[in-house]
DSSP file (Angstrom, degrees, kcal/mol; ACC not computed):
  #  RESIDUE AA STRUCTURE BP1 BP2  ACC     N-H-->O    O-->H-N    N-H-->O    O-->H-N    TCO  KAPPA ALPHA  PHI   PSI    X-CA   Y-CA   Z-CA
    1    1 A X              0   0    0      0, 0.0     2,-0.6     0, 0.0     0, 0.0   0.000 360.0 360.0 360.0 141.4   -6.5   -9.8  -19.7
    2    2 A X        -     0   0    0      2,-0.0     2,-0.2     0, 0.0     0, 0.0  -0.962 360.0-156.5-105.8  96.6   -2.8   -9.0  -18.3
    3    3 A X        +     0   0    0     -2,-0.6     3,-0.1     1,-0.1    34,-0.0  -0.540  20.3 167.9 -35.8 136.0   -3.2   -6.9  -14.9
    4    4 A X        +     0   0    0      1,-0.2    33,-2.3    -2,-0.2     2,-0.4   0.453  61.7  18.0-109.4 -22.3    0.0   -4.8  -14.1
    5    5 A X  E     -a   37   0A   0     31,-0.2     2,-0.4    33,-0.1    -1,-0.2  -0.883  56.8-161.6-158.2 121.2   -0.8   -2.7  -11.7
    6    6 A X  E     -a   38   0A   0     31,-2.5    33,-3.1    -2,-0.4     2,-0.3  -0.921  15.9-171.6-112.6 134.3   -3.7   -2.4   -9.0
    7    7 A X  E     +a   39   0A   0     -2,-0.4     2,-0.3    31,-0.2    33,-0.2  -0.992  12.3 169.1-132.1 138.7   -4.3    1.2   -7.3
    8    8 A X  E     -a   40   0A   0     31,-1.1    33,-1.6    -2,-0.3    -2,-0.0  -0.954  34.0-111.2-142.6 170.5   -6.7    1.7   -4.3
    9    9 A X        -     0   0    0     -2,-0.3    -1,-0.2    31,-0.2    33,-0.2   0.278  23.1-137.3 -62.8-162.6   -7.8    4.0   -1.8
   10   10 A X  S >>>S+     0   0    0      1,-0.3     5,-3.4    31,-0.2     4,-2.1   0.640  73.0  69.8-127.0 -59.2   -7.0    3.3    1.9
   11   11 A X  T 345S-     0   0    0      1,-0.3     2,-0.4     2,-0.2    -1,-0.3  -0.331 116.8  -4.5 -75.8 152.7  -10.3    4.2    3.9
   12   12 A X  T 345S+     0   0    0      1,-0.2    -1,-0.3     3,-0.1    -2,-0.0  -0.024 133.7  54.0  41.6 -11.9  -12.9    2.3    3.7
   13   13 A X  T <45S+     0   0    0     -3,-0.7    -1,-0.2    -2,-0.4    -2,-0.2   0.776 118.4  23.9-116.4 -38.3  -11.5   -0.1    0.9
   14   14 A X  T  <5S+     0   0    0     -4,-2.1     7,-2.2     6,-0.1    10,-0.2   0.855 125.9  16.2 -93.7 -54.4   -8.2   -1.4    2.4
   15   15 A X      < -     0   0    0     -5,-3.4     2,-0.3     5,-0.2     5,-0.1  -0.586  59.0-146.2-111.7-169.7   -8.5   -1.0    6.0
   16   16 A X  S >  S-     0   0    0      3,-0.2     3,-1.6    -2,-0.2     2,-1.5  -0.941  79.2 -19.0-120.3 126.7  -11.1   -0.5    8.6
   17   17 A X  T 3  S-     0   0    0     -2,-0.3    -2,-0.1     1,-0.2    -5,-0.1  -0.779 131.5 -31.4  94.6-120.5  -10.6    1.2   11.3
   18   18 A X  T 3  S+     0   0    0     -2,-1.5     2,-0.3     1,-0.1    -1,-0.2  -0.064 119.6 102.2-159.8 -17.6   -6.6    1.4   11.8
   19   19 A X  S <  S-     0   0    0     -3,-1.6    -3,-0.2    37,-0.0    -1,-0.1  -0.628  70.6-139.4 -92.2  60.5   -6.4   -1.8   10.2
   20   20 A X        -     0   0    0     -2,-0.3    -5,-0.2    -5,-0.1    -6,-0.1   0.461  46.4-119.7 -30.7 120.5   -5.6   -3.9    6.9
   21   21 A X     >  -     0   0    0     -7,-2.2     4,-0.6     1,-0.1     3,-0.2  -0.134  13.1-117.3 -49.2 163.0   -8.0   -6.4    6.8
   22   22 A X  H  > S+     0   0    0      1,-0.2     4,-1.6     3,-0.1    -1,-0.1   0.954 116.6  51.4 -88.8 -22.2   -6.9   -9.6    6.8
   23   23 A X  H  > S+     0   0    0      2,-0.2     4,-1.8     3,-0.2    -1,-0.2   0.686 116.5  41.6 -39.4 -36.7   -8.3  -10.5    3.4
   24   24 A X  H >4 S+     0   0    0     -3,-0.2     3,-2.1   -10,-0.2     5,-0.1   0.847 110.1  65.4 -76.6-105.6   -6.3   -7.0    1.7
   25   25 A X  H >X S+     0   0    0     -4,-0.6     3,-1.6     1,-0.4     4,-0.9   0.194 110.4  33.4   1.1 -86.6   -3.3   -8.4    4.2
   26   26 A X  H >< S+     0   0    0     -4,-1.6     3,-1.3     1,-0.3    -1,-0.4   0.849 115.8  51.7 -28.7 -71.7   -3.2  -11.8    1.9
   27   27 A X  G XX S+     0   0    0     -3,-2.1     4,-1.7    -4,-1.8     3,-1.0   0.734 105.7  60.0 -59.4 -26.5   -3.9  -10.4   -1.5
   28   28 A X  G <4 S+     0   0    0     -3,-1.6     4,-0.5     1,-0.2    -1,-0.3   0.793 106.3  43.1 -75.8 -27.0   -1.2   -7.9   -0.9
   29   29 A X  G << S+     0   0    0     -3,-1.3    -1,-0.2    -4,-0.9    -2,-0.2   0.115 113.7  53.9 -93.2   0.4    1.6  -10.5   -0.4
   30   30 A X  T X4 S+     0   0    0     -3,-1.0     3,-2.8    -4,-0.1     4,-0.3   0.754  95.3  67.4 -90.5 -55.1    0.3  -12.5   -3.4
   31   31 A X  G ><>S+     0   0    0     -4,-1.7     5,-2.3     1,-0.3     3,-0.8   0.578 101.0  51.7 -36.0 -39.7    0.3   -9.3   -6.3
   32   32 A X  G > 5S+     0   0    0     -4,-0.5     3,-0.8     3,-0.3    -1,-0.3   0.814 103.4  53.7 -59.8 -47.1    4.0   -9.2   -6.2
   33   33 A X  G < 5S+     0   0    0     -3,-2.8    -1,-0.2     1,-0.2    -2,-0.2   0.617 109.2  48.5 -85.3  15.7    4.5  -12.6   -6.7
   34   34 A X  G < 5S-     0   0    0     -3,-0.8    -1,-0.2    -4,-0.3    -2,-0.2   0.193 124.2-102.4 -97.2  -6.1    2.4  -12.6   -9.8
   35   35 A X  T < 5S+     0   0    0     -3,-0.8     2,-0.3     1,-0.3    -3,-0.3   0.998  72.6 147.8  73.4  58.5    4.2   -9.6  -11.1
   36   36 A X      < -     0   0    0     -5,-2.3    -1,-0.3    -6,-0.1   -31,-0.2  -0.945  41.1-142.9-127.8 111.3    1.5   -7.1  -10.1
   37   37 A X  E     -a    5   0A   0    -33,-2.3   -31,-2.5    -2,-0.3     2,-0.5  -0.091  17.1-159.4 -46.2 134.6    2.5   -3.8   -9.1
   38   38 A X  E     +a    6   0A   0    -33,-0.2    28,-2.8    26,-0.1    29,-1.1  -0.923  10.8 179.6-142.9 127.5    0.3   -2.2   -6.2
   39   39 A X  E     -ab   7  67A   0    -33,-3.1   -31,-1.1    -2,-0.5     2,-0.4  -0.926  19.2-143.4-112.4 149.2   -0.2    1.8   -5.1
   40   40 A X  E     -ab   8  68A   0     27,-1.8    29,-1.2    -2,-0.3     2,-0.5  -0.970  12.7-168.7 -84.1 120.3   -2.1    3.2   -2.4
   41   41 A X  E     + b   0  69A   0    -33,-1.6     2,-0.4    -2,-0.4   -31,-0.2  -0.946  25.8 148.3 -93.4  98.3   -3.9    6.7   -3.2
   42   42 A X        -     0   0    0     27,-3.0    31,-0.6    -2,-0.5    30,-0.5  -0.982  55.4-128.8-150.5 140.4   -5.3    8.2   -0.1
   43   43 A X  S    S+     0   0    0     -2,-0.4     2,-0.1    28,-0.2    -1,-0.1   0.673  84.3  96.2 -48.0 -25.3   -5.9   11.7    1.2
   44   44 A X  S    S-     0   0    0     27,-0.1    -2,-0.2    26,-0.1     5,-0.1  -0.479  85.8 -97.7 -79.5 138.6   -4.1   10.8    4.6
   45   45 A X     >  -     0   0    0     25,-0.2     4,-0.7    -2,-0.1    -1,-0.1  -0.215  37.2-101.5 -65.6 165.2    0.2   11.9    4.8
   46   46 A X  H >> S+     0   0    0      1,-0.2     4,-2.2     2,-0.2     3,-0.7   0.866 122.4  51.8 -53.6 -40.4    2.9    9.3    4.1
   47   47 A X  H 3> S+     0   0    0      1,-0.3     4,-3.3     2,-0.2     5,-0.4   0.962 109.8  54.3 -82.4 -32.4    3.7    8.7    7.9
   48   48 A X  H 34 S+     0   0    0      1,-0.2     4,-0.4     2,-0.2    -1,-0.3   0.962 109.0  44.0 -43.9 -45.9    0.0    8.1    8.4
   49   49 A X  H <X S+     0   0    0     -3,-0.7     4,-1.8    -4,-0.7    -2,-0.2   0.801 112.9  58.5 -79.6 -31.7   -0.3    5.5    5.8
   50   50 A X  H  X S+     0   0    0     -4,-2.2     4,-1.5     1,-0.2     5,-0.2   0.936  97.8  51.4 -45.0 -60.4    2.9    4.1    7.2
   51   51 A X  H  X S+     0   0    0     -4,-3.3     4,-1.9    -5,-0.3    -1,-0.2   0.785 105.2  58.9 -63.2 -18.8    2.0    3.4   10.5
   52   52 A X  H  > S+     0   0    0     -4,-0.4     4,-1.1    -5,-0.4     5,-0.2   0.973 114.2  41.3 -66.7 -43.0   -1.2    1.5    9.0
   53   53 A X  H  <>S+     0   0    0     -4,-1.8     5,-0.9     1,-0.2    -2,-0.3   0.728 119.4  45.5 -72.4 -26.5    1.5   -0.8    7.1
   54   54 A X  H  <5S+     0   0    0     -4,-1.5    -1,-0.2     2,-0.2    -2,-0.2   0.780 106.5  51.9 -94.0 -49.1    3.6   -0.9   10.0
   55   55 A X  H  <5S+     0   0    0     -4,-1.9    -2,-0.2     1,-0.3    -1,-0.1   0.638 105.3  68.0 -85.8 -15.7    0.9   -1.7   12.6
   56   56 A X  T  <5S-     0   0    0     -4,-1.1    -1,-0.3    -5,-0.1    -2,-0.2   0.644 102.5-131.2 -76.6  -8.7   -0.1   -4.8    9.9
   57   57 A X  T   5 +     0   0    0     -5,-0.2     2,-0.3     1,-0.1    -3,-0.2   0.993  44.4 168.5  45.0  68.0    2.8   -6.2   10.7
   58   58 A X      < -     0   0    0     -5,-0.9     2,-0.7     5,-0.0    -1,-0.1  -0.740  45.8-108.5-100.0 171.7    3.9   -6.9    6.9
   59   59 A X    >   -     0   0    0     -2,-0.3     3,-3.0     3,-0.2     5,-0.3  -0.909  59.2 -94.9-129.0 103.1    7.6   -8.0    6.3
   60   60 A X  T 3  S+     0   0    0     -2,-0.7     3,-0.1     1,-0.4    22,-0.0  -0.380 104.2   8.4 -58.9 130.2    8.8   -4.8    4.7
   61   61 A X  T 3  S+     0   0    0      3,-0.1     2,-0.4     4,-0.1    -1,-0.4  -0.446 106.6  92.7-115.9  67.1    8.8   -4.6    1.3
   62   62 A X  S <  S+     0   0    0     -3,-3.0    -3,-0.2     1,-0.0   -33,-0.2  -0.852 108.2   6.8 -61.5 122.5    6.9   -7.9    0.9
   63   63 A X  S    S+     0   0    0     -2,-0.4     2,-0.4   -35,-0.2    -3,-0.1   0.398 103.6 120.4  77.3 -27.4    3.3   -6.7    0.7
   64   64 A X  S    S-     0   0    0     -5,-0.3    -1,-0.2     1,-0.1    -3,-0.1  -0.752  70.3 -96.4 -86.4 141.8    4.1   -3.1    0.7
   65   65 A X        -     0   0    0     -2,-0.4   -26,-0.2     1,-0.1     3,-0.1   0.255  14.3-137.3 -28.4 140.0    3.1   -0.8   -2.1
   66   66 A X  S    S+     0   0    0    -28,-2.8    13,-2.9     1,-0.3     2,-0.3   0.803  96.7  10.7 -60.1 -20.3    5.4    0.1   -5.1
   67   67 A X  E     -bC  39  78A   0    -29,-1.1   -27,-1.8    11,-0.2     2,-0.4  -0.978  60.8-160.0-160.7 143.1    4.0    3.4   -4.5
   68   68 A X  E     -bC  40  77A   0      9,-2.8     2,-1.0    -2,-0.3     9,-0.8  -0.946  14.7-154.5-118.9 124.6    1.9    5.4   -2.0
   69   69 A X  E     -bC  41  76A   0    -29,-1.2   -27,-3.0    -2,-0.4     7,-0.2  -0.870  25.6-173.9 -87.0 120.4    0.3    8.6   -3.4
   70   70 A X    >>  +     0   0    0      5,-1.7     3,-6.0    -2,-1.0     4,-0.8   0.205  47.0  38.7 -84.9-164.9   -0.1   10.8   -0.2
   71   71 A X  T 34 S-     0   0    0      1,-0.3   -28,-0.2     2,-0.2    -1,-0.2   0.486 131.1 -55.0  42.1  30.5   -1.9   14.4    0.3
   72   72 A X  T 34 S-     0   0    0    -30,-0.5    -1,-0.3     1,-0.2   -29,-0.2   0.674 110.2 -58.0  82.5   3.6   -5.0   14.3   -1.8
   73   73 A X  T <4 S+     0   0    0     -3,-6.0    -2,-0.2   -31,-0.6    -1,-0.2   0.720 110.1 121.7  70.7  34.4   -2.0   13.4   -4.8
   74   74 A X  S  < S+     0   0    0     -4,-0.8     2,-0.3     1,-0.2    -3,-0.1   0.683  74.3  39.2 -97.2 -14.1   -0.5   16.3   -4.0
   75   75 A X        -     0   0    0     -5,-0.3    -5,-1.7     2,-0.0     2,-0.4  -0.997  60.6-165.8-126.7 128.6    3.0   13.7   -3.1
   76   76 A X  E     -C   69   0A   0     -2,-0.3     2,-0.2    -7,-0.2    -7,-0.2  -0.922  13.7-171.7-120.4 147.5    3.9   10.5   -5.2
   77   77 A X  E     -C   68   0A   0     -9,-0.8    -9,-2.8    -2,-0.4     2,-0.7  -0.970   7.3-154.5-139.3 123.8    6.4    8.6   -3.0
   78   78 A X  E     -C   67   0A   0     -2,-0.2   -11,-0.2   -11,-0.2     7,-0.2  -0.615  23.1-116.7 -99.1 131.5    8.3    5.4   -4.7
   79   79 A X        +     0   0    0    -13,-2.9     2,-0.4    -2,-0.7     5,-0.2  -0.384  47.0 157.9 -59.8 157.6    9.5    2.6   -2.4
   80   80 A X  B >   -D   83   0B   0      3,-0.9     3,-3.1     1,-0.0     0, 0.0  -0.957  57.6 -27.9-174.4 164.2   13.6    2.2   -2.6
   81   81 A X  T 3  S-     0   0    0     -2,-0.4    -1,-0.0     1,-0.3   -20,-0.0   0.244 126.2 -13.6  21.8-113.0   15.7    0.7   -0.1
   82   82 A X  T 3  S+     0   0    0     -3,-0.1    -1,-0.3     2,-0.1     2,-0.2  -0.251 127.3   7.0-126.2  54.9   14.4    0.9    2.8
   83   83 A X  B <  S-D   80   0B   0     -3,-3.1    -3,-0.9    -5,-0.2     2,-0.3  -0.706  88.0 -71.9 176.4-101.7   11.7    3.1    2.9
   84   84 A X              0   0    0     -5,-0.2    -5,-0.2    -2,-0.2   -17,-0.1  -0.921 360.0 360.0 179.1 131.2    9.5    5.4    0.1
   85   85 A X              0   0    0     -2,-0.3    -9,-0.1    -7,-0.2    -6,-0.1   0.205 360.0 360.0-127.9 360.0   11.6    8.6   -1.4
């Protein structure tokens, strides 16, 4: 079996707390170099979910998502340059 593309929530499965775990922390900075795509789906807005990625201190866009669906999926936001359009 070929994974492409892993999507998960944010609370309770990714972070705790305010945090990435440090276990998520790792696996997110591997999936890309295996050529696995990663979204986050969470009820919480983009700048919310940001500041969790922000406050992990990952080395933007190593480890950040291809894509964050915000708002319940009511916003798909794609990474580009330097930041999520």
């Amino acid at each position: 079996m070929n994974i492409k593309l892993v999507a998960c929530d944010l609370d309770r499965t990714l972070i705790e707390g305010t945090s990435l775990l440090p276990e998520v922390k790792e696996l997110l900075v591997k999936l890309p170099k295996k050529g696995i795509k990663f979204v986050i789906n969470s009820g919480r807005h983009l700048e919310d979910i940001l500041n969790i990625l922000s406050q992990s201190k990952l080395n933007y866009p190593q480890g950040y998502p291809e894509a964050i669906i915000s708002n319940h999926g009511i916003s798909i936001h794609y990474l580009a340059g330097k930041g999520y359009t």
